[in-house]
PyMOL CGO cylinders between C-alpha atoms (Angstrom):
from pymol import cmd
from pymol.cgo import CYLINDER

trace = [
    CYLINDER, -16.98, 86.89, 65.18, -15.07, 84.54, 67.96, 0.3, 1, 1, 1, 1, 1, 1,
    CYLINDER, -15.07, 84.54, 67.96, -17.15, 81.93, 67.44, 0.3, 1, 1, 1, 1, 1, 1,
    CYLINDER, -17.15, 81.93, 67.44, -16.12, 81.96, 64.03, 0.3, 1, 1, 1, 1, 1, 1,
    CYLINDER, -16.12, 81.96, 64.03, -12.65, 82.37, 64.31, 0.3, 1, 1, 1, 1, 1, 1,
    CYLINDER, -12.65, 82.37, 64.31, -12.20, 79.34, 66.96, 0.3, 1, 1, 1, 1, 1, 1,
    CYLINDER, -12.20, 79.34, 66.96, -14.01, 77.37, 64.37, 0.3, 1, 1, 1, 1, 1, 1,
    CYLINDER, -14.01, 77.37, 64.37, -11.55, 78.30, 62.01, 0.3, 1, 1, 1, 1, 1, 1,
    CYLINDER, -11.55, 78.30, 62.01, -8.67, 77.56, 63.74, 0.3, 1, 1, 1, 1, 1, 1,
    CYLINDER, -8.67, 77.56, 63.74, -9.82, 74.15, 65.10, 0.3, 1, 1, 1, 1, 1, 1,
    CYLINDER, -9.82, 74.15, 65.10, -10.43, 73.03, 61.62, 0.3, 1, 1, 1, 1, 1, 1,
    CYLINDER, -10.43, 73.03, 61.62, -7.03, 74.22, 60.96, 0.3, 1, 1, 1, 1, 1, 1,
    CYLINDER, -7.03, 74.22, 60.96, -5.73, 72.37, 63.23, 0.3, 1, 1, 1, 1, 1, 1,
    CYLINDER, -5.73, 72.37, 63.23, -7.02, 68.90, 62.57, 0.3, 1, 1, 1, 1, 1, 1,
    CYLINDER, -7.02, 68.90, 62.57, -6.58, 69.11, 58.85, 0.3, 1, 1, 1, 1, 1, 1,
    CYLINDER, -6.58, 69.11, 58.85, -2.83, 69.19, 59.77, 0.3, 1, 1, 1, 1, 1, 1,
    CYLINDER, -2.83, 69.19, 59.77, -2.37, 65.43, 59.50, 0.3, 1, 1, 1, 1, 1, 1,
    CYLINDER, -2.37, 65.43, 59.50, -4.99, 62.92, 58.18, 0.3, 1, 1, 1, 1, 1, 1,
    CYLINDER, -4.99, 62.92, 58.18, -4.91, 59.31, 58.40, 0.3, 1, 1, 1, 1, 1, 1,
    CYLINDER, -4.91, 59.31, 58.40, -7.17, 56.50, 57.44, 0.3, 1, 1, 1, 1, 1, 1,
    CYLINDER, -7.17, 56.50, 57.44, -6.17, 53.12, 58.43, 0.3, 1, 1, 1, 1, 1, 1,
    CYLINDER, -6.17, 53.12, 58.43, -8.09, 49.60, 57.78, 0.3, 1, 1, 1, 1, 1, 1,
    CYLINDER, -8.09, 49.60, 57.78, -7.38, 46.31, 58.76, 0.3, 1, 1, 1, 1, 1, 1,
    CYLINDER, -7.38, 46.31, 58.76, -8.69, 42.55, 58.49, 0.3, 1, 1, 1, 1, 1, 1,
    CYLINDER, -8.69, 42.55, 58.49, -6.20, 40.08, 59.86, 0.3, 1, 1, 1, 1, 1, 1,
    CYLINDER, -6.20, 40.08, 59.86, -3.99, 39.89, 62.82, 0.3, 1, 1, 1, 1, 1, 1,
    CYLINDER, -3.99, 39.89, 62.82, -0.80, 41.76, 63.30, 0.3, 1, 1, 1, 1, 1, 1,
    CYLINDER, -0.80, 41.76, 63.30, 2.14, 41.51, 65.49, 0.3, 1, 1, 1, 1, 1, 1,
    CYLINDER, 2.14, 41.51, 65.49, 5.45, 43.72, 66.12, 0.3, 1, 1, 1, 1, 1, 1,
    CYLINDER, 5.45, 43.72, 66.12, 6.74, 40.14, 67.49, 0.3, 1, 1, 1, 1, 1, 1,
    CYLINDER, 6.74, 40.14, 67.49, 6.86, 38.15, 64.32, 0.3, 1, 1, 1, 1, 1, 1,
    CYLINDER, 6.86, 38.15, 64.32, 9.34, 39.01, 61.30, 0.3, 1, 1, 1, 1, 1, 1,
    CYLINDER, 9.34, 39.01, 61.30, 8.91, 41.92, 59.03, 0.3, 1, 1, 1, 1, 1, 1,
    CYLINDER, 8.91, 41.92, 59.03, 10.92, 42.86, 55.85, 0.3, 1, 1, 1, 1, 1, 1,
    CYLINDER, 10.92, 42.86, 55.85, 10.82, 46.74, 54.82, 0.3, 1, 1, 1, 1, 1, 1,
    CYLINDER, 10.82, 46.74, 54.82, 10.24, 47.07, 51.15, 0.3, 1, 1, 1, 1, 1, 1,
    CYLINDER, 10.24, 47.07, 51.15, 11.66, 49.50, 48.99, 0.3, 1, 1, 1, 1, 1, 1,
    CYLINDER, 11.66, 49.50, 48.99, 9.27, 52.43, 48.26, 0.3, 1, 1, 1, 1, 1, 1,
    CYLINDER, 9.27, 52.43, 48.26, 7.72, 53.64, 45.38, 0.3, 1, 1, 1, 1, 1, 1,
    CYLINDER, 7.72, 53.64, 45.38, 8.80, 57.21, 44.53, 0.3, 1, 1, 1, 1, 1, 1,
    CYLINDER, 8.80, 57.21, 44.53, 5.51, 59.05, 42.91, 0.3, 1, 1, 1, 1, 1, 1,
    CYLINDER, 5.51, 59.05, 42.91, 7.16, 62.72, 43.26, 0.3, 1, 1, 1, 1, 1, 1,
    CYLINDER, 7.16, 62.72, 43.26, 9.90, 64.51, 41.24, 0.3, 1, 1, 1, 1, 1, 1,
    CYLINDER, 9.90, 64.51, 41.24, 12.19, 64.60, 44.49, 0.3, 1, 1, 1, 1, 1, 1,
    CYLINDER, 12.19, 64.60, 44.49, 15.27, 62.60, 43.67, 0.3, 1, 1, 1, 1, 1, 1,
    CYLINDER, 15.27, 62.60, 43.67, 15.90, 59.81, 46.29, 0.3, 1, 1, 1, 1, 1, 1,
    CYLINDER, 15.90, 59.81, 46.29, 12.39, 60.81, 48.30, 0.3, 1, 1, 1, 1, 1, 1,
    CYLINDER, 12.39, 60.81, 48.30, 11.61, 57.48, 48.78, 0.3, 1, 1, 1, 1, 1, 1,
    CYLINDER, 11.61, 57.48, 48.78, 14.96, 56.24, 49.82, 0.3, 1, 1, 1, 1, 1, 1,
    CYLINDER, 14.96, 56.24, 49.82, 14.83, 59.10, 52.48, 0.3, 1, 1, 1, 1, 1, 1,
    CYLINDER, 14.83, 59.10, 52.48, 11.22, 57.96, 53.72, 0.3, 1, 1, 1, 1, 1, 1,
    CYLINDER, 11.22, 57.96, 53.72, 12.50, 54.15, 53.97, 0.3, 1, 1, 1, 1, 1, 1,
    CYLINDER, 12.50, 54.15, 53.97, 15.51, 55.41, 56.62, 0.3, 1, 1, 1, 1, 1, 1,
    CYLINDER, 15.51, 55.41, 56.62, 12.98, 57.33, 58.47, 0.3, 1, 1, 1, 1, 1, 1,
    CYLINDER, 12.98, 57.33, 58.47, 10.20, 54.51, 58.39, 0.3, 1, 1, 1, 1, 1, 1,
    CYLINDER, 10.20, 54.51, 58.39, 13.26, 51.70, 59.73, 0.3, 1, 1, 1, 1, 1, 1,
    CYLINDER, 13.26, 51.70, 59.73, 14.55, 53.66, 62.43, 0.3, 1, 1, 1, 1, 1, 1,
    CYLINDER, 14.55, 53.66, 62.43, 10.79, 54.46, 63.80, 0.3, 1, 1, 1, 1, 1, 1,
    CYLINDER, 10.79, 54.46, 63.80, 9.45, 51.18, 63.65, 0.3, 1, 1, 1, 1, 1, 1,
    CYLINDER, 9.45, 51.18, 63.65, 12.53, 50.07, 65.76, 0.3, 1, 1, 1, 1, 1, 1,
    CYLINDER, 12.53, 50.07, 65.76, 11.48, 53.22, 68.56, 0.3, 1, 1, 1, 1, 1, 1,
    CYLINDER, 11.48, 53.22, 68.56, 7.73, 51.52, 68.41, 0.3, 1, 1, 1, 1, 1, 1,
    CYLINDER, 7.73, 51.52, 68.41, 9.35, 48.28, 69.63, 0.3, 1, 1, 1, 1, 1, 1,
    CYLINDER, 9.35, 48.28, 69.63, 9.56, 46.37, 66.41, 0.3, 1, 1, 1, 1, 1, 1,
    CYLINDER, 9.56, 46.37, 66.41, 12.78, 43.62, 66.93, 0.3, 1, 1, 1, 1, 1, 1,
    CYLINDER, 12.78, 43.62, 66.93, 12.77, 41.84, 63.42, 0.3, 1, 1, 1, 1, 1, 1,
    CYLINDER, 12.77, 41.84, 63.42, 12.95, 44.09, 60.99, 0.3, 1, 1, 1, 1, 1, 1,
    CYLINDER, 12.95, 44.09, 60.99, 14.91, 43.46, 58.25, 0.3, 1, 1, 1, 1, 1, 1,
    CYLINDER, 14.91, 43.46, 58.25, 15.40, 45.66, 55.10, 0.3, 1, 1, 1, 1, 1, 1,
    CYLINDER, 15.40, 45.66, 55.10, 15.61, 44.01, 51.79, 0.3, 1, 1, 1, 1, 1, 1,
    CYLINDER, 15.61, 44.01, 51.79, 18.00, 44.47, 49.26, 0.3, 1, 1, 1, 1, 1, 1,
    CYLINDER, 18.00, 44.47, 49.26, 18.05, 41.88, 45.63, 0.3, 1, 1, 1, 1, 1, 1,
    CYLINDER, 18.05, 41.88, 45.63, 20.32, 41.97, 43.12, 0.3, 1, 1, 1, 1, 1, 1,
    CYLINDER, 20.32, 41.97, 43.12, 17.36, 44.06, 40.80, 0.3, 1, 1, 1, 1, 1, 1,
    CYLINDER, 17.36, 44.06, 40.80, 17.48, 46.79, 43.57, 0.3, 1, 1, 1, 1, 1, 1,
    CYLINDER, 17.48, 46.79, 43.57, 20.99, 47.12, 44.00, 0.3, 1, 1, 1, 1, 1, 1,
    CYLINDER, 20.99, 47.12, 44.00, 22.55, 50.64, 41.45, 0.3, 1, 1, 1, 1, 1, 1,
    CYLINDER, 22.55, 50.64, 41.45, 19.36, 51.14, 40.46, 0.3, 1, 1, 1, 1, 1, 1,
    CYLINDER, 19.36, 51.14, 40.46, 20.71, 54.49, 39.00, 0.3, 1, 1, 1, 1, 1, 1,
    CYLINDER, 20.71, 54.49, 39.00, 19.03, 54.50, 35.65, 0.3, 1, 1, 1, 1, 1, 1,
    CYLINDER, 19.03, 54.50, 35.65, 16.55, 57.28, 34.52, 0.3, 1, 1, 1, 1, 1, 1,
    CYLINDER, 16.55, 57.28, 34.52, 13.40, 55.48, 33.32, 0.3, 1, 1, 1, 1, 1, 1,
    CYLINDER, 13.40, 55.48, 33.32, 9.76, 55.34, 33.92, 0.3, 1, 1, 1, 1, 1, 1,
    CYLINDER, 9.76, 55.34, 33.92, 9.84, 53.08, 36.74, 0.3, 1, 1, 1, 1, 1, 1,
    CYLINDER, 9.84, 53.08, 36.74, 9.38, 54.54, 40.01, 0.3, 1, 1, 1, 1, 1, 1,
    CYLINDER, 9.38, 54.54, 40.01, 10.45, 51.49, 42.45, 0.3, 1, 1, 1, 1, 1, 1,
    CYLINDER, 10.45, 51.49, 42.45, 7.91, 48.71, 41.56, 0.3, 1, 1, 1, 1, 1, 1,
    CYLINDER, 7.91, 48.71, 41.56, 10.00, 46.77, 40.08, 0.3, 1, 1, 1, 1, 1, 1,
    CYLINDER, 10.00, 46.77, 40.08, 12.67, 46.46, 43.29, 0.3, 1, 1, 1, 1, 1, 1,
    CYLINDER, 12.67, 46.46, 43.29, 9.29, 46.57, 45.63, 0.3, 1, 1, 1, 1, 1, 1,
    CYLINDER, 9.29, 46.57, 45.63, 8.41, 43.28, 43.55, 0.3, 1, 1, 1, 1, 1, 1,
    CYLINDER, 8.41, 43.28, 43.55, 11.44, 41.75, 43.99, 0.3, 1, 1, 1, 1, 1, 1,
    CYLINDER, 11.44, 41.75, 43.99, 12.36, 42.34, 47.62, 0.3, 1, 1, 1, 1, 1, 1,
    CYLINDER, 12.36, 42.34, 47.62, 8.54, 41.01, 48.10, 0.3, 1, 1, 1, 1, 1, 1,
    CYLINDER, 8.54, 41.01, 48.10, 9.85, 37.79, 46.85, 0.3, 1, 1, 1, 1, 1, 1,
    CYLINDER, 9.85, 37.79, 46.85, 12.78, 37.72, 48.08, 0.3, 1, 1, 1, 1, 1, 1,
    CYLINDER, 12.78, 37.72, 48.08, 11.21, 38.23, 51.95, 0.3, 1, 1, 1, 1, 1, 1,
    CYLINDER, 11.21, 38.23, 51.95, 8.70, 35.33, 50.70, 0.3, 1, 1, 1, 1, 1, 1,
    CYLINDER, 8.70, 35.33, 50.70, 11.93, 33.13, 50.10, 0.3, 1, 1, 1, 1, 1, 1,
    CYLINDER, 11.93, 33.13, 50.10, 13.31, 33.88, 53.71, 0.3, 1, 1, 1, 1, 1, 1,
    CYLINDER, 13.31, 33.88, 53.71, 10.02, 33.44, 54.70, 0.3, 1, 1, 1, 1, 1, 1,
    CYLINDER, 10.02, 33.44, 54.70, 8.95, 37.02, 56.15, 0.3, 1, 1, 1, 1, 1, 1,
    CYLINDER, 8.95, 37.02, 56.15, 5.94, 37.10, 58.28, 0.3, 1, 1, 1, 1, 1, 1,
    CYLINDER, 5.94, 37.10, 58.28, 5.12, 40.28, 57.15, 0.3, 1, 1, 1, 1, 1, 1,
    CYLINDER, 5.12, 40.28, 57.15, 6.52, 42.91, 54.50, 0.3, 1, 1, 1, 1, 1, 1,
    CYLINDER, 6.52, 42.91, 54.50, 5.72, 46.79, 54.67, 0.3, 1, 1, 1, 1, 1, 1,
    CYLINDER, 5.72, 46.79, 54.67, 5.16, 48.67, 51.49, 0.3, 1, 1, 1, 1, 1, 1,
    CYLINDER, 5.16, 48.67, 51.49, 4.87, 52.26, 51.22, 0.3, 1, 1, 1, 1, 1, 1,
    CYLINDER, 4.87, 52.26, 51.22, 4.57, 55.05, 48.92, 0.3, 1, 1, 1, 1, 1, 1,
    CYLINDER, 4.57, 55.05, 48.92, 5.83, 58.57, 48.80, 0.3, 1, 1, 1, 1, 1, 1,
    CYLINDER, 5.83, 58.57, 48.80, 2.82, 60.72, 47.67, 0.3, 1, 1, 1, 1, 1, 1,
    CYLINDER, 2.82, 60.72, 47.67, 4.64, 64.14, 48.55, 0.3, 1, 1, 1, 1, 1, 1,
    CYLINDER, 4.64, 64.14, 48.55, 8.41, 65.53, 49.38, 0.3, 1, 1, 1, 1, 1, 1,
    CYLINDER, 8.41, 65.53, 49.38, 8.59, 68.81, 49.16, 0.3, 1, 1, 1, 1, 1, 1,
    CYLINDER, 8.59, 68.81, 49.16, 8.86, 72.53, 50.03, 0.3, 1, 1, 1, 1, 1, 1,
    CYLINDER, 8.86, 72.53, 50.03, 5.45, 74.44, 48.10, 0.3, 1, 1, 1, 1, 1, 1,
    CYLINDER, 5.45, 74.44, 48.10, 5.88, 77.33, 45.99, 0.3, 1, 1, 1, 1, 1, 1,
    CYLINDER, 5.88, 77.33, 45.99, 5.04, 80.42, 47.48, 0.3, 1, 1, 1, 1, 1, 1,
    CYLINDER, 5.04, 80.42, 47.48, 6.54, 83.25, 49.38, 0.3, 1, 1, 1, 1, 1, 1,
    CYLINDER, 6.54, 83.25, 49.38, 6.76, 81.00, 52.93, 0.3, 1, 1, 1, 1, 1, 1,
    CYLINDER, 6.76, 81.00, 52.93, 7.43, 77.80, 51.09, 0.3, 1, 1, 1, 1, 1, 1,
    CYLINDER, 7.43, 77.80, 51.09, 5.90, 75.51, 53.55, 0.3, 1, 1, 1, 1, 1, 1,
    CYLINDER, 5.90, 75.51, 53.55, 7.05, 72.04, 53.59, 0.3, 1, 1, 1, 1, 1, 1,
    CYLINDER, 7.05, 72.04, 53.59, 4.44, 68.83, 52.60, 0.3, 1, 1, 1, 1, 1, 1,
    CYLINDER, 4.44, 68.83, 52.60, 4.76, 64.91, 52.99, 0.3, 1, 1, 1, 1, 1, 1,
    CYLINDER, 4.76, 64.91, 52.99, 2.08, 62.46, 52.52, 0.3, 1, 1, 1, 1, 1, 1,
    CYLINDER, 2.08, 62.46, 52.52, 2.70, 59.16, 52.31, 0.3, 1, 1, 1, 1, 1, 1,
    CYLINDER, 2.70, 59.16, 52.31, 0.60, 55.46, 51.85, 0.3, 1, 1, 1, 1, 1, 1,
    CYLINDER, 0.60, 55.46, 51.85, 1.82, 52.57, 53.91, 0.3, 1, 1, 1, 1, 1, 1,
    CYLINDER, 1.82, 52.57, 53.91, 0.36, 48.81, 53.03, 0.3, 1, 1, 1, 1, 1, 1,
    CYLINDER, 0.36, 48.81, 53.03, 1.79, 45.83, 55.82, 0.3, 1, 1, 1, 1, 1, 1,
    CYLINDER, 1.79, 45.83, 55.82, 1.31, 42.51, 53.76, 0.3, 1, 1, 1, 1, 1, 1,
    CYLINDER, 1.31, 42.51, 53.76, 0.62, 39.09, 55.34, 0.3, 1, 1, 1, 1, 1, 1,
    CYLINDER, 0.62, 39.09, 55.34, 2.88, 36.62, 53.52, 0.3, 1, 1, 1, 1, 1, 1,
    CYLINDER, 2.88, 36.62, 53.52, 3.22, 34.48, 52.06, 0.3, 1, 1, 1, 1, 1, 1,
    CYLINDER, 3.22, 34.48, 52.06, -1.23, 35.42, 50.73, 0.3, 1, 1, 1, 1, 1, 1,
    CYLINDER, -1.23, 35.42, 50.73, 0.31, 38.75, 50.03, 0.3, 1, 1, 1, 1, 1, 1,
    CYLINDER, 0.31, 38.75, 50.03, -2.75, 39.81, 51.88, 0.3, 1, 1, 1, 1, 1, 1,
    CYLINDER, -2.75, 39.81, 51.88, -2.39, 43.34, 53.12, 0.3, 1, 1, 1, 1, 1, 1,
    CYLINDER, -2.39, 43.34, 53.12, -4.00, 43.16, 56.74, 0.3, 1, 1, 1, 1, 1, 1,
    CYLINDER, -4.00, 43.16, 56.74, -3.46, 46.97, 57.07, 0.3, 1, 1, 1, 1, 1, 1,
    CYLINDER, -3.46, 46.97, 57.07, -3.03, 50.21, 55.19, 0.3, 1, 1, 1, 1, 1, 1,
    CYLINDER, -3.03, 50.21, 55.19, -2.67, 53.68, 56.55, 0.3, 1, 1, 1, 1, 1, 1,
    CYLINDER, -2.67, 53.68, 56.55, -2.51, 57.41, 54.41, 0.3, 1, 1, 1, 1, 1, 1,
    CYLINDER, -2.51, 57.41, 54.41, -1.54, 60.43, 55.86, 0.3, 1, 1, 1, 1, 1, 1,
    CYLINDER, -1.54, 60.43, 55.86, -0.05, 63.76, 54.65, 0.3, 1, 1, 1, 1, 1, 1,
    CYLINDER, -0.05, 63.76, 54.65, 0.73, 67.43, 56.28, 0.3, 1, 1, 1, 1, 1, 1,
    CYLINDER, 0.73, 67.43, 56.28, 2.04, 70.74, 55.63, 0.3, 1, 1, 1, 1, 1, 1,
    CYLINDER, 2.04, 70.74, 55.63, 4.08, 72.15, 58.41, 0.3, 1, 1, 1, 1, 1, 1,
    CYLINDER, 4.08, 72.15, 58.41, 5.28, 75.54, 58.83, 0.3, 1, 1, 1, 1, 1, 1,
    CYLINDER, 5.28, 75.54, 58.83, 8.19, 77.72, 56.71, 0.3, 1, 1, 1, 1, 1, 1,
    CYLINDER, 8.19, 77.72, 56.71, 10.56, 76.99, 59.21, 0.3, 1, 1, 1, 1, 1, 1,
    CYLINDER, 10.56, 76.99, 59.21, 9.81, 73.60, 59.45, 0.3, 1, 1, 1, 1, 1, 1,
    CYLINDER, 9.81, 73.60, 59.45, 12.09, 70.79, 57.05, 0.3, 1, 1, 1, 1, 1, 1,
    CYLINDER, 12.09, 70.79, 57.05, 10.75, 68.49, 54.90, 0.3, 1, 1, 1, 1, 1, 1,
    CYLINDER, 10.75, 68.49, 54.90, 11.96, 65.33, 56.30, 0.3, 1, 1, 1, 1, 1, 1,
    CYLINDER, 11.96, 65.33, 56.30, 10.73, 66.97, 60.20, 0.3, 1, 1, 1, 1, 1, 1,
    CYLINDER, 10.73, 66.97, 60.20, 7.37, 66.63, 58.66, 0.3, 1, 1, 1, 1, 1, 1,
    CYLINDER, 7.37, 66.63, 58.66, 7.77, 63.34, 57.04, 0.3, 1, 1, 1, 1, 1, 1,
    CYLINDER, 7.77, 63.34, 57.04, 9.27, 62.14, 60.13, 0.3, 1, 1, 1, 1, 1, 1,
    CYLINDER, 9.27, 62.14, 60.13, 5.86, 63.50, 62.11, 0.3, 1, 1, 1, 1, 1, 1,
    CYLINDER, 5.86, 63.50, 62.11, 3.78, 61.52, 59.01, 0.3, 1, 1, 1, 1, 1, 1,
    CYLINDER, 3.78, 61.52, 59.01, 5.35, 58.48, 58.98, 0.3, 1, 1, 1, 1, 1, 1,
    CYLINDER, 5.35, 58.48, 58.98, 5.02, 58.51, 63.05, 0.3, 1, 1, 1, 1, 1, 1,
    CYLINDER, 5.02, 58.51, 63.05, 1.41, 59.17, 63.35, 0.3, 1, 1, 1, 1, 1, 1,
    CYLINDER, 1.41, 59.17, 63.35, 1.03, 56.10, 60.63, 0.3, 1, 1, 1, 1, 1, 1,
    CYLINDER, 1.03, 56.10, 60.63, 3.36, 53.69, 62.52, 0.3, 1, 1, 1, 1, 1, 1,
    CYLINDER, 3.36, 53.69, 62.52, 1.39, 54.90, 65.77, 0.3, 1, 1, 1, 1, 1, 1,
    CYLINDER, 1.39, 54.90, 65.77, -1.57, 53.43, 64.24, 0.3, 1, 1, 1, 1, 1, 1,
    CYLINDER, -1.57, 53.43, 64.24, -0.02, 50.19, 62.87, 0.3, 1, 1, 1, 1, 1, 1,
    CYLINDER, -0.02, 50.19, 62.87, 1.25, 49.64, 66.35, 0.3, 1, 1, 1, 1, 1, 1,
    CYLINDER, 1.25, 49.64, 66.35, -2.09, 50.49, 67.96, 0.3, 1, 1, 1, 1, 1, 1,
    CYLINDER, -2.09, 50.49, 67.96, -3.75, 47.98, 65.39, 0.3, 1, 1, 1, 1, 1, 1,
    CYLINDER, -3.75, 47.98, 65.39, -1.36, 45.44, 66.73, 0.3, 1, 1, 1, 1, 1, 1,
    CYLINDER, -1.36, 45.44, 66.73, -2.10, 46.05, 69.93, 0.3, 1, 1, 1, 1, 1, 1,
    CYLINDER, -2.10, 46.05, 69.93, -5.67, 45.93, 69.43, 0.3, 1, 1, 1, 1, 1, 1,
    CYLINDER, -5.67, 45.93, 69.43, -5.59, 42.62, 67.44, 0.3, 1, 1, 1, 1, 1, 1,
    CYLINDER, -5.59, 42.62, 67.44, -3.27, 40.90, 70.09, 0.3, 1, 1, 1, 1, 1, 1,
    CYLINDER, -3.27, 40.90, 70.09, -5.57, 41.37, 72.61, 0.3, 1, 1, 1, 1, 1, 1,
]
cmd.load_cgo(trace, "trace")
């Protein structure tokens, strides 16, 4: 009966956060990188503007200097209601970095934002991030990862955690391909 109940609550805690990264070229926190906008895929309002402020001010903490975020004239009040979920300013700040000539450009996804339904009402994030070499448009690395945290816990405290384990393993990709 212990043996099964430490099993149990092992595997409980590593399904907490799951990440699967791949990569292909070289990558470097050095060089320039533009943060695209993201593409919203829940019915949160503003998740993915939330996820971009989080994603910014952690890949300054992991030491990256030249970030800049990109703003066109398509992404400015983009307050309409329609079926587009942020590809449309993701495509354009991806050219406009290519005009400034970006080294690199970070896409990402929100996948989850939100509290689950349910007496404790736990709170889930998941998120996809893509870096892409420019001006290919190769992506050199992509990451996924998602979690449910506790019913005390906030949302964007678990996004936060998400979007930190991913950037952990972009830098340690960098690291790893500078070497």
């Amino acid at each position: 009966m212990k043996k099964i109940f430490v099993v149990l609550l092992v595997g409980l805690l590593l399904s907490g956060c799951v990440t699967l990264r791949q990569g292909g070229g070289t990558v470097s926190f050095t060089d320039s990188w533009a943060l695209l906008p993201f593409i919203n895929n829940t019915e949160t309002p503003y998740a993915a503007e939330r996820a971009e402020a989080v994603t910014a001010a952690l890949l300054h903490t992991h030491g990256m200097q030249k970030l800049e975020r990109t703003v066109t004239e398509t992404a400015k009040g983009d307050d309409h209601l329609g079926l587009d979920r942020g590809e449309l300013k993701q495509k354009a700040a991806l050219e406009a970095a290519k005009q400034k000539k970006v080294r690199y450009a970070i896409a990402g996804t929100v996948n989850e934002w939100r509290y689950k339904v349910g007496l404790d009402g736990e709170p889930v994030a998941g998120f996809t991030l893509q870096v892409i070499e420019l001006p290919e448009e190769k992506v050199v690395w992509s990451g996924v990862a998602g979690k449910s945290g506790w019913s005390r816990d906030a949302v964007s405290a678990v996004a936060q955690q998400v979007l930190d384990s991913l950037i952990g393993d972009l830098e340690k990709a960098a690291a790893t391909n500078t070497k």
